[in-house]
DRENKOLPA-174830 format. One record per residue: residue in one letter; z, x, y of N, C-alpha, C in turn. Coordinates in steps of 0.02 Angstrom, whole numbers. Atoms other than C-alpha are relative to their C-alpha. Layout:
REM DRENKOLPA-174830
ATOM tiro    npz    npx    npy   capz   capx   capy    cpz    cpx    cpy
ATOM    A      Z      X      Y      Z      X      Y      Z      X      Y
...
***
This chain:
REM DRENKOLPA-174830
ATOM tiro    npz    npx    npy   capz   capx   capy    cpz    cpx    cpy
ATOM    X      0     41    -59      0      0      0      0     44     63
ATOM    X     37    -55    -37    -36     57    165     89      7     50
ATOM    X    -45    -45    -22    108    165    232     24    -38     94
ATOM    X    -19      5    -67    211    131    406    -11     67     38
ATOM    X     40    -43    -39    143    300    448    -73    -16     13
ATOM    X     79     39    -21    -36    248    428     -4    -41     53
ATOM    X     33     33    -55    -13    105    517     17      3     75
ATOM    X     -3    -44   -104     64    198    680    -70     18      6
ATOM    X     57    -57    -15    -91    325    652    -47    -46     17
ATOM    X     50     56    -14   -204    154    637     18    -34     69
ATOM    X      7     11    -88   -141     94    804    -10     33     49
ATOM    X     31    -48    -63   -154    242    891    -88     10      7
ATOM    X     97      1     25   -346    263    834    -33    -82     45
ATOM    X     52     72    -41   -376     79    881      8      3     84
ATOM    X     -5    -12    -46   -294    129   1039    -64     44     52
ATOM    X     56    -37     -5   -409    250   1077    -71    -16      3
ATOM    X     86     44    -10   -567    156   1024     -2    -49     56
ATOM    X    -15     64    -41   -500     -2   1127    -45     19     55
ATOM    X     41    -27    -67   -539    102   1290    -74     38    -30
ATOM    X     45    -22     -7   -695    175   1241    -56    -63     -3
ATOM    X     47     85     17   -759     -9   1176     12    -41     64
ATOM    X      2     43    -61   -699    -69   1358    -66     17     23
ATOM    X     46    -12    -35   -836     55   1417    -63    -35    -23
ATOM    X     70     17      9   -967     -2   1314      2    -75      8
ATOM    X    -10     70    -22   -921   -192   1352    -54     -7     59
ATOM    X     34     -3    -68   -960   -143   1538    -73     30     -7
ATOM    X     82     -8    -25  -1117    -51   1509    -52    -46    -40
ATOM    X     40     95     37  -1182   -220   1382     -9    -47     74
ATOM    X    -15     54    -56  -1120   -317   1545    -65     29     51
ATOM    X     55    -43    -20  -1240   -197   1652    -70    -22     -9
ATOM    X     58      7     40  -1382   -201   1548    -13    -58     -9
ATOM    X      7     56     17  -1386   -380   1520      0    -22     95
ATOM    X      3     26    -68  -1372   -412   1724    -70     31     16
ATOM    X     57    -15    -22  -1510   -286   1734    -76    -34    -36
ATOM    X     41     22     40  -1601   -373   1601    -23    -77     30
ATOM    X     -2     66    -44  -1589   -519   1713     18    -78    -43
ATOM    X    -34     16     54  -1484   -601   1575     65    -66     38
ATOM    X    -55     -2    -32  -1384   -700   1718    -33    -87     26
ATOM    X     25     74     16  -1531   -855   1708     39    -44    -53
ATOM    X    -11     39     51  -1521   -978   1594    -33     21    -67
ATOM    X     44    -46     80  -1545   -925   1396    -45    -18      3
ATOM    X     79      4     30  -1707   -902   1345     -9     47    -65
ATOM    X     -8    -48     62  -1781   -811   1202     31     54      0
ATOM    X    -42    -86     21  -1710   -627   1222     60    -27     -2
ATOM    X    -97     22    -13  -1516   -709   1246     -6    -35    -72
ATOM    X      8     41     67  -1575   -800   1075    -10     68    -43
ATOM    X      8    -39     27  -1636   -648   1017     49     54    -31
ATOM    X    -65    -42     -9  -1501   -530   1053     58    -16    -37
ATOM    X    -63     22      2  -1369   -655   1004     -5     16    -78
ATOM    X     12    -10     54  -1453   -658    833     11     61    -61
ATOM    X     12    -29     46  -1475   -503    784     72     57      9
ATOM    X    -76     -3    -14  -1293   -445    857     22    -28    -41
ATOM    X    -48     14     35  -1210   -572    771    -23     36    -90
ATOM    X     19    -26     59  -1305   -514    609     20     58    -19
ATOM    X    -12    -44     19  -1288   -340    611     69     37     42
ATOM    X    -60    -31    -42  -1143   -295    715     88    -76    -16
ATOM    X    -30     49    -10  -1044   -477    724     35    -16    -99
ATOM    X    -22     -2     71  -1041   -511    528     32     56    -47
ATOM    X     -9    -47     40  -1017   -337    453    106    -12      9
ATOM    X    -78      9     10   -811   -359    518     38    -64    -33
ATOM    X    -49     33     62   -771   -494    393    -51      0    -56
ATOM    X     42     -8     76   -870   -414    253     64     27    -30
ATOM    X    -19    -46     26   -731   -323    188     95    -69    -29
ATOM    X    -59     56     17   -588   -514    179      7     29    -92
ATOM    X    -27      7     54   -606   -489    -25     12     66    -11
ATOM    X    -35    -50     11   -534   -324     -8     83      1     10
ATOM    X    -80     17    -13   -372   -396     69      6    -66    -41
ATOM    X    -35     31     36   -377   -520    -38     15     26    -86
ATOM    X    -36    -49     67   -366   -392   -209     58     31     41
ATOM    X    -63    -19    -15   -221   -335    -90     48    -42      1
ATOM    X    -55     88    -20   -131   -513    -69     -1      0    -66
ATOM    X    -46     38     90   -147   -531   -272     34     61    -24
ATOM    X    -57    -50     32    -73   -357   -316     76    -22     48
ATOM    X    -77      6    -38     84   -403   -192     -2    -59    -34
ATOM    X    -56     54     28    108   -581   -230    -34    -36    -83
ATOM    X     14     15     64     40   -570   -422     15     73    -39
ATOM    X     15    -87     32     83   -381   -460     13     11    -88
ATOM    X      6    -17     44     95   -425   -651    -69    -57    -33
ATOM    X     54      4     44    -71   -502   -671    -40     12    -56
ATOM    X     25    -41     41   -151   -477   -824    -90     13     -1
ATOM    X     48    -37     -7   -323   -506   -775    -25    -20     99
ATOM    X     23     -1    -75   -349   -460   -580    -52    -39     51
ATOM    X     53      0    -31   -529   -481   -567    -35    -90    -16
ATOM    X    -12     87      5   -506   -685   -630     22    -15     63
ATOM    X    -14      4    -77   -406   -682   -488    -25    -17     68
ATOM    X     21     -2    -49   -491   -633   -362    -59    -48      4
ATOM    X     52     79     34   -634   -749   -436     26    -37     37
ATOM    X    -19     53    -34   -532   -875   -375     15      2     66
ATOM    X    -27    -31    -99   -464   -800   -212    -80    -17     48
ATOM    X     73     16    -39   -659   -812   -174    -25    -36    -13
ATOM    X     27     67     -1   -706   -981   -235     53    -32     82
ATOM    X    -36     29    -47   -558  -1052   -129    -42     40     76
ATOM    X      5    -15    -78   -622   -945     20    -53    -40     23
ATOM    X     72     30    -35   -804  -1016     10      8    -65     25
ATOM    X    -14     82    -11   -730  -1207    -27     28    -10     56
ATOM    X    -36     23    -67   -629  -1182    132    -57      3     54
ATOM    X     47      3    -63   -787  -1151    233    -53    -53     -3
ATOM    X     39     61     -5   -890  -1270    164     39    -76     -7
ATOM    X    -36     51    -17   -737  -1396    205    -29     -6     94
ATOM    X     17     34    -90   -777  -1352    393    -71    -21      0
ATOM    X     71     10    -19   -970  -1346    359     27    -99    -18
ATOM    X      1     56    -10   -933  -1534    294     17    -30     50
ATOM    X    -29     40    -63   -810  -1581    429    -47     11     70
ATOM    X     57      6    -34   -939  -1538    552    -67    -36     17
ATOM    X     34     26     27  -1064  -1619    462     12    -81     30
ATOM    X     -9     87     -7   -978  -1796    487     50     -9     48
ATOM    X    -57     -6    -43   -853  -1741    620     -9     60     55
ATOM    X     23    -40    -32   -944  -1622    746     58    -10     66
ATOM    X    -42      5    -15   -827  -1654    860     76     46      0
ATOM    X    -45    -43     29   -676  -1605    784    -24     69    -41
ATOM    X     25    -73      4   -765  -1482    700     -2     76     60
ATOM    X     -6    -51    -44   -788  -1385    852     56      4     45
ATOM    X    -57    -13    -37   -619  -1416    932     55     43    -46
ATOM    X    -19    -41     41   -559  -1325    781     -8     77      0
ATOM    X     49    -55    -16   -677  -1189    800     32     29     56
ATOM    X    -50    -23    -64   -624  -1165    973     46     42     -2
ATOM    X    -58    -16    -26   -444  -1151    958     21     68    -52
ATOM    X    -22    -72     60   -452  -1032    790    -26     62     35
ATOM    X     40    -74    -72   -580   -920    907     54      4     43
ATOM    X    -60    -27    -81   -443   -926   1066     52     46    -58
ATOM    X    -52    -26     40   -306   -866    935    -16     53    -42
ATOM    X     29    -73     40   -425   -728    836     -9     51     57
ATOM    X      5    -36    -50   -479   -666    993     44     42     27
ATOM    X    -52    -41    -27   -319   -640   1028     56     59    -37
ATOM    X    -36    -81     22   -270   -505    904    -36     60     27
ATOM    X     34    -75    -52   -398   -377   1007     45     30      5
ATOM    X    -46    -47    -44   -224   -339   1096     63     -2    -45
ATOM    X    -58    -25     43   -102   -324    940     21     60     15
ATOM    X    -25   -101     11     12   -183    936     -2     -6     79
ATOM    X      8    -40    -56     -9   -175   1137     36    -74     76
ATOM    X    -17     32    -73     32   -351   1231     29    -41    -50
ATOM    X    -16     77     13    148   -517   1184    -31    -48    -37
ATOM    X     19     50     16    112   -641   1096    -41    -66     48
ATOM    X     37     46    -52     85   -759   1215    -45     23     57
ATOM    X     53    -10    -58    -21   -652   1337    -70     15    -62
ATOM    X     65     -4     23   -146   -613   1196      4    -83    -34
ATOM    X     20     50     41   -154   -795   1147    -53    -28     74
ATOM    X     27      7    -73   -198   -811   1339    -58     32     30
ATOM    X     68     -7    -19   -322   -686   1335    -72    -16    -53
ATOM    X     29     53     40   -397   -779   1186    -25    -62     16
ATOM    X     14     40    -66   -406   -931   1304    -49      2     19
ATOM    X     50     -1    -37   -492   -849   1418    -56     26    -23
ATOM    X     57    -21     12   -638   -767   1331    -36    -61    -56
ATOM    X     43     48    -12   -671   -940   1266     -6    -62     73
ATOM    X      0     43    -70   -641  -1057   1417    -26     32     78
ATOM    X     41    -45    -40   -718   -936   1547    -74    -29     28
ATOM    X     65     20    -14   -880  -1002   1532    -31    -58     -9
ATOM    X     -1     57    -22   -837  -1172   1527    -15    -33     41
ATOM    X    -10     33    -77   -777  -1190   1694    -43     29     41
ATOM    X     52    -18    -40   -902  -1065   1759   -101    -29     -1
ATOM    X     71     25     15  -1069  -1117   1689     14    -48    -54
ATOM    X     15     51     50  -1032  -1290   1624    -73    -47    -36
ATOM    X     58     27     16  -1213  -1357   1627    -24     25    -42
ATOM    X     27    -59     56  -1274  -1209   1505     53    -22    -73
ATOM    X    -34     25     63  -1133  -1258   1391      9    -53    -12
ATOM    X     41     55     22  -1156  -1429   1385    -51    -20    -27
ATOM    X     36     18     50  -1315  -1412   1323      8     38    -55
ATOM    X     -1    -33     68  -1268  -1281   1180     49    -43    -19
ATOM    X    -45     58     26  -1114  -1418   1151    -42    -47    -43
ATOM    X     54     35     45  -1256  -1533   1125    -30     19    -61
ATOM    X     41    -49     36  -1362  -1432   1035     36      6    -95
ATOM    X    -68    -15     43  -1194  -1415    904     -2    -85    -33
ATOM    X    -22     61     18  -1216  -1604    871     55    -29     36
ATOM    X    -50     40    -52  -1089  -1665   1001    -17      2     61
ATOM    X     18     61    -51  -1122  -1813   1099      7     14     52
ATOM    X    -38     -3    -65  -1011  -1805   1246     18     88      7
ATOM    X    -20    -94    -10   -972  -1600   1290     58    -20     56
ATOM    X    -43      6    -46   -867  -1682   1448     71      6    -23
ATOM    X    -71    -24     33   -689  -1685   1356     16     72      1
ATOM    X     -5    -77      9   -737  -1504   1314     23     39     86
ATOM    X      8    -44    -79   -774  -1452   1499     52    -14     23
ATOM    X    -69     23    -24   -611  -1544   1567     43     19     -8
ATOM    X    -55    -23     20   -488  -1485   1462    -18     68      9
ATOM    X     15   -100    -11   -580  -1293   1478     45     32     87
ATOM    X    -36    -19    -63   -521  -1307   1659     77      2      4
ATOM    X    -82    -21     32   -325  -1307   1632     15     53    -31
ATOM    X      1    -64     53   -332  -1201   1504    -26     55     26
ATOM    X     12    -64    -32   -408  -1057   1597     37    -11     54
ATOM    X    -68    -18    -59   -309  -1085   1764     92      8    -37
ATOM    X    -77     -8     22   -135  -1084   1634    -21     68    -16
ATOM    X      2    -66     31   -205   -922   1555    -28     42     14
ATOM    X     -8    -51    -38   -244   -818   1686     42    -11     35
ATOM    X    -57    -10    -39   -103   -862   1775     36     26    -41
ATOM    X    -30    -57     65     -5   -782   1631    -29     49     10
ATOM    X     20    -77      9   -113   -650   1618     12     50     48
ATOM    X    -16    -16    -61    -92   -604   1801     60     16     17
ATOM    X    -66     -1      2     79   -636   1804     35     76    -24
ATOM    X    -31    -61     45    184   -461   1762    -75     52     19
ATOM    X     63    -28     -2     11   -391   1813     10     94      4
ATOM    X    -29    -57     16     87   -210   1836     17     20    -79
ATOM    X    -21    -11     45    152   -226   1659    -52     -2    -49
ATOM    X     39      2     29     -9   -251   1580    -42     45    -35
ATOM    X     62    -56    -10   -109    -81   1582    -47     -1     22
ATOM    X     51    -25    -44   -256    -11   1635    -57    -51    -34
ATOM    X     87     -6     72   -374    -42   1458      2    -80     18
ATOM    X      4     94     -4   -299   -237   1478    -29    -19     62
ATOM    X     29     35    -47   -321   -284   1653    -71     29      5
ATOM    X     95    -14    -14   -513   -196   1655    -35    -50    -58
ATOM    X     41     18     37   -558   -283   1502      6    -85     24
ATOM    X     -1     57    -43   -511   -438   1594    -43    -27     38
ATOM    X     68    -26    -43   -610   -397   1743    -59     -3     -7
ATOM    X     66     -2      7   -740   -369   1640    -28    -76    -46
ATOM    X      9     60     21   -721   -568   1554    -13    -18     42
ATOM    X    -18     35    -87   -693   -628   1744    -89      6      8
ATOM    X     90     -9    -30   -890   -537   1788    -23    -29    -52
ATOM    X     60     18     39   -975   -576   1621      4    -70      9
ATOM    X     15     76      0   -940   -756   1610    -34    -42     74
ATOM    X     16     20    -64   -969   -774   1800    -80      6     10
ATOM    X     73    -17    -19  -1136   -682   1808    -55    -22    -59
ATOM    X     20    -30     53  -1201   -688   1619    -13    -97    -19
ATOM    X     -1     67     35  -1281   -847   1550     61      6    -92
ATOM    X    -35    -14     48  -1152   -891   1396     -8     27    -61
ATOM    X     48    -49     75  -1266   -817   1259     22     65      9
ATOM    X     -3    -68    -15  -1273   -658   1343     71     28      7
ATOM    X    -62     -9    -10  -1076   -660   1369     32     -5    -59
ATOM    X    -39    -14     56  -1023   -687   1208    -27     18    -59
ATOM    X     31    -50      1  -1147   -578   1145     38     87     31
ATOM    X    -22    -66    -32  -1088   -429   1263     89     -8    -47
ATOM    X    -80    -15     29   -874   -456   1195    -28    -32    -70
ATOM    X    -25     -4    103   -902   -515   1005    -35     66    -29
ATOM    X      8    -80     30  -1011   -363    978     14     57     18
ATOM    X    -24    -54    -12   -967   -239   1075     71     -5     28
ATOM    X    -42    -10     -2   -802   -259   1078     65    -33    -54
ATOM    X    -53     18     66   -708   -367    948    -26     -8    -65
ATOM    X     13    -21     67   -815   -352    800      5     80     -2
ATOM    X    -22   -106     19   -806   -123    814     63    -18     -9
ATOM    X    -75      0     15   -634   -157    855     47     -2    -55
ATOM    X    -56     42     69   -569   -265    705    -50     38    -64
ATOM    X     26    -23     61   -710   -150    583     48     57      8
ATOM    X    -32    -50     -4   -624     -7    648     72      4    -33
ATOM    X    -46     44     26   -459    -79    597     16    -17    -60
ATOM    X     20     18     81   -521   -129    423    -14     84    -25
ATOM    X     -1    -76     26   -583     51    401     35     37    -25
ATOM    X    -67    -39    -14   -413    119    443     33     -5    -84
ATOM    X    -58     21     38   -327     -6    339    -24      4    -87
ATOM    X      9     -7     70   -425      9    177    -27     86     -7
ATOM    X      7    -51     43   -458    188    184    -76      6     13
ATOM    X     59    -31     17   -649    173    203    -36     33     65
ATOM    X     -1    -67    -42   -648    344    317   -104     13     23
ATOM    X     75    -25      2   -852    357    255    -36    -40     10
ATOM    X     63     65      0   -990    266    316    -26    -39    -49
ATOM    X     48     23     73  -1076    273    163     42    -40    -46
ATOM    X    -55     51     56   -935    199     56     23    -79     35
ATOM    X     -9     51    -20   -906     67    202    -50    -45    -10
ATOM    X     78     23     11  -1099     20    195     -9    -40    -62
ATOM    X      7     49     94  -1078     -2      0     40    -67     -9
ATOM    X    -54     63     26   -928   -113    -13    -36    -61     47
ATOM    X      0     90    -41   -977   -253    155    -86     -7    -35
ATOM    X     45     11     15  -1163   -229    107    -37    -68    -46
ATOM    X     13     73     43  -1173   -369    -41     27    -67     49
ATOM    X    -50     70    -35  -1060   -499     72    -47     -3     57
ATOM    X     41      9    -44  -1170   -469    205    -65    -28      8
ATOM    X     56     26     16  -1326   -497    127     14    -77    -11
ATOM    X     -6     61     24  -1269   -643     42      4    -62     69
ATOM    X     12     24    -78  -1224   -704    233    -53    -23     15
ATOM    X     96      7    -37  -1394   -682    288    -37    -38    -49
ATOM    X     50     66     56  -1461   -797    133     20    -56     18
ATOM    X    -52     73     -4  -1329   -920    165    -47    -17     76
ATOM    X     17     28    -67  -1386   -926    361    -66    -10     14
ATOM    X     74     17      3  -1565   -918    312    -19    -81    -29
ATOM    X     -5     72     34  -1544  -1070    196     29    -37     65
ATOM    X      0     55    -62  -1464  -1161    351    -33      3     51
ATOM    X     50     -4    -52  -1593  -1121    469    -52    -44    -28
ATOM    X     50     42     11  -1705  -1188    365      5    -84    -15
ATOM    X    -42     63      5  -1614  -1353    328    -15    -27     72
ATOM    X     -8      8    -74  -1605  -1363    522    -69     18     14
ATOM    X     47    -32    -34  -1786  -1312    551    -43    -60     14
ATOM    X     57     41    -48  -1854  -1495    607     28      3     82
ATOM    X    -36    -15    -58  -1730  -1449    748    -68     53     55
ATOM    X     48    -41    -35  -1820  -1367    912     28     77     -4
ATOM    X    -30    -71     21  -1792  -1162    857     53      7     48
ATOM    X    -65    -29     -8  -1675  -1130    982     63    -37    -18
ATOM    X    -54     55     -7  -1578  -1291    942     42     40    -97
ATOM    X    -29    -24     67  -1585  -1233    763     57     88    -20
ATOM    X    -35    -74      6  -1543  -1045    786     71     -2     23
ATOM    X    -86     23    -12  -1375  -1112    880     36    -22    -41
ATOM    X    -56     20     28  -1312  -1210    761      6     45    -53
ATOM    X     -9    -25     57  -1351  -1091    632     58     57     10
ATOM    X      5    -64    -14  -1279   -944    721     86    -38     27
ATOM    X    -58     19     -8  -1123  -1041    775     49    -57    -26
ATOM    X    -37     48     68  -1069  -1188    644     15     63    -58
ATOM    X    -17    -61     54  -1097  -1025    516     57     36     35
ATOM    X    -51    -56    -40   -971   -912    633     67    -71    -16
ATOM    X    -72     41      3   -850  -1072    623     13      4    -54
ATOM    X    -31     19     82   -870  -1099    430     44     65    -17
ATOM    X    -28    -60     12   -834   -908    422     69     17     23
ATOM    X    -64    -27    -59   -698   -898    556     77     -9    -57
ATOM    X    -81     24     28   -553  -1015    457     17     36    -52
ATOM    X    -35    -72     66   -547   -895    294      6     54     15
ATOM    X      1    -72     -6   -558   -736    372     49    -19     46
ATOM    X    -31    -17    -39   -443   -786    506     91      0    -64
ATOM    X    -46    -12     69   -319   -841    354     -6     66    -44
ATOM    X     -9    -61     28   -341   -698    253     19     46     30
ATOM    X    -39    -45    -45   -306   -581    393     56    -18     38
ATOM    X    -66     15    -10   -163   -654    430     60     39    -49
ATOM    X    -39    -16     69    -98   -650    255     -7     87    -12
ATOM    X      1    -76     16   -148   -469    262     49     40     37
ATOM    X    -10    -57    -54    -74   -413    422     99    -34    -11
ATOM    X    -83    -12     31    113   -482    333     17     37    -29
ATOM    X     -2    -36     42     92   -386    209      5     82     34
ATOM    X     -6    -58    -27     38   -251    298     55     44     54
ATOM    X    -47    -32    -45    170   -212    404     79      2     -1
ATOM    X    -39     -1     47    292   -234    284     60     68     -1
ATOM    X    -13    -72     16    415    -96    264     -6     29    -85
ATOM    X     23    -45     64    375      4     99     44    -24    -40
ATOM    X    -35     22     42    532    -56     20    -18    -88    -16
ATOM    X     30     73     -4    471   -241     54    -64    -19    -47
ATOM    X     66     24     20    296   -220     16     10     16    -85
ATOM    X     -3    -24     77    359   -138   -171     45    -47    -49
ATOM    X    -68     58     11    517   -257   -180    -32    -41    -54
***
């Protein structure tokens, strides 16, 4: 199991990356203003979002059925056959996503108010190990509600787009919710740091300037999918590219079949209508097991040594 030295050494490391992944945030943010990324989406913001979430966005929950052969050696450690196990550990994960793909299905709606609030609350382990509880649930908040209140017309129609009717509930309640959670965030603003309040700053400009494609585009890939692979790296040990490549590689592919098969399902839809839902109902079905499993991981993990062996 992974050591309370490791996981100092693993926070300092993520420490470290954090600020270097602020920079490349800002020069995505850059590049996407110079790209003139600051209209309304069109194909490249479709493009981009695509092949980001694909190869950058998915690869950080390729690696869930690795913590979950860690969840059955702790709470099964006299199994006799493991790899039954985990069998199951990964039926249950799929059935839980194709519970949201259903609930979506006949409950779009709730479907995506679900979605939402599990995104505000994943988002907000970026700042584990470094801020409160309640200010990273706040800056979870804000890197979805941001671009609510700033460019609601743009997200009203990707609301639509999602199969839900009305988007107004959405936009209403987005406004509260970002004036409570930057006022928190603000609050204690001295006490925050440097890496936090810039990466702030830099939610504050993207959502302001950045049609919402291009904004959550610029922070899920370059900054909280490296982050949380980096993280996974640490925590399982896989130091080598090449050995990381091997293990997410199958889960990934399989991804990209799964999201091909719902594109095409969705393809009397107008392409961008289809590429949305594919590219963000799939990110929801995915979200609720990986955000559970890394949960269940990060108890375990931080365990003290006598605990985790106990």
């Amino acid at each position: 199991m992974t050591s309370i030295k490791a996981i100092r050494t693993s926070r300092a490391d993520t420490g470290t990356i954090r600020g270097r992944l602020i920079w490349l945030m800002a020069a995505a943010l850059m590049l996407a203003l110079l790209g003139e990324q600051g209209a309304s989406a069109g194909t490249l913001s479709l493009l981009v979002l695509t092949l980001g979430v694909a190869l950058l966005g998915l690869p950080h929950g390729a690696f869930d059925h690795l913590t979950g052969a860690r969840l059955i050696a702790h709470y099964l450690p006299g199994a006799r056959h493991p790899r039954a196990c985990l069998g199951v550990f990964m039926l249950g994960y799929t059935l839980l996503s194709i519970t949201l793909l259903w609930c979506w299905y006949h409950r779009p709606a709730l479907g995506l108010t679900l979605f939402l609030l599990l995104s505000a609350a994943h988002f907000g382990t970026d700042w584990r190990g470094q801020q409160p509880l309640g200010c990273r649930l706040c800056w979870g908040a804000l890197v979805i509600a941001l671009p609510f209140v700033w460019r609601p017309e743009e997200v009203a129609d990707i609301i639509q787009k999602l199969a839900v009717a009305d988007p107004a509930p959405f936009l209403s309640t987005a406004r509260p919710i970002m004036a409570l959670a930057l006022g928190i965030v603000l609050v204690g603003v001295r006490r925050r740091g440097v890496a936090f309040l810039s990466a702030t700053g830099l939610l504050l400009l993207g959502a302001a300037a950045l049609n919402p494609l291009a904004y959550f585009v610029c922070y899920f890939c370059c900054f909280h999918s490296p982050l949380h692979l980096s993280a996974i790296r640490h925590e399982h040990g896989l130091i080598r590219r090449r050995r990381m490549l091997t293990v997410a590689a199958p889960v990934v592919v399989l991804t990209w079949l799964g999201a091909g098969a719902g594109y095409l399902w969705m393809s009397h839809d107008h392409v961008a209508g289809a590429l949305i839902k594919t590219i963000f109902i799939g990110l929801a079905c995915l979200t609720v097991p990986h955000m559970l499993v890394e949960w269940l991981g990060e108890r375990i993990a931080h365990r003290p040594p006598e605990a985790v062996h106990g």
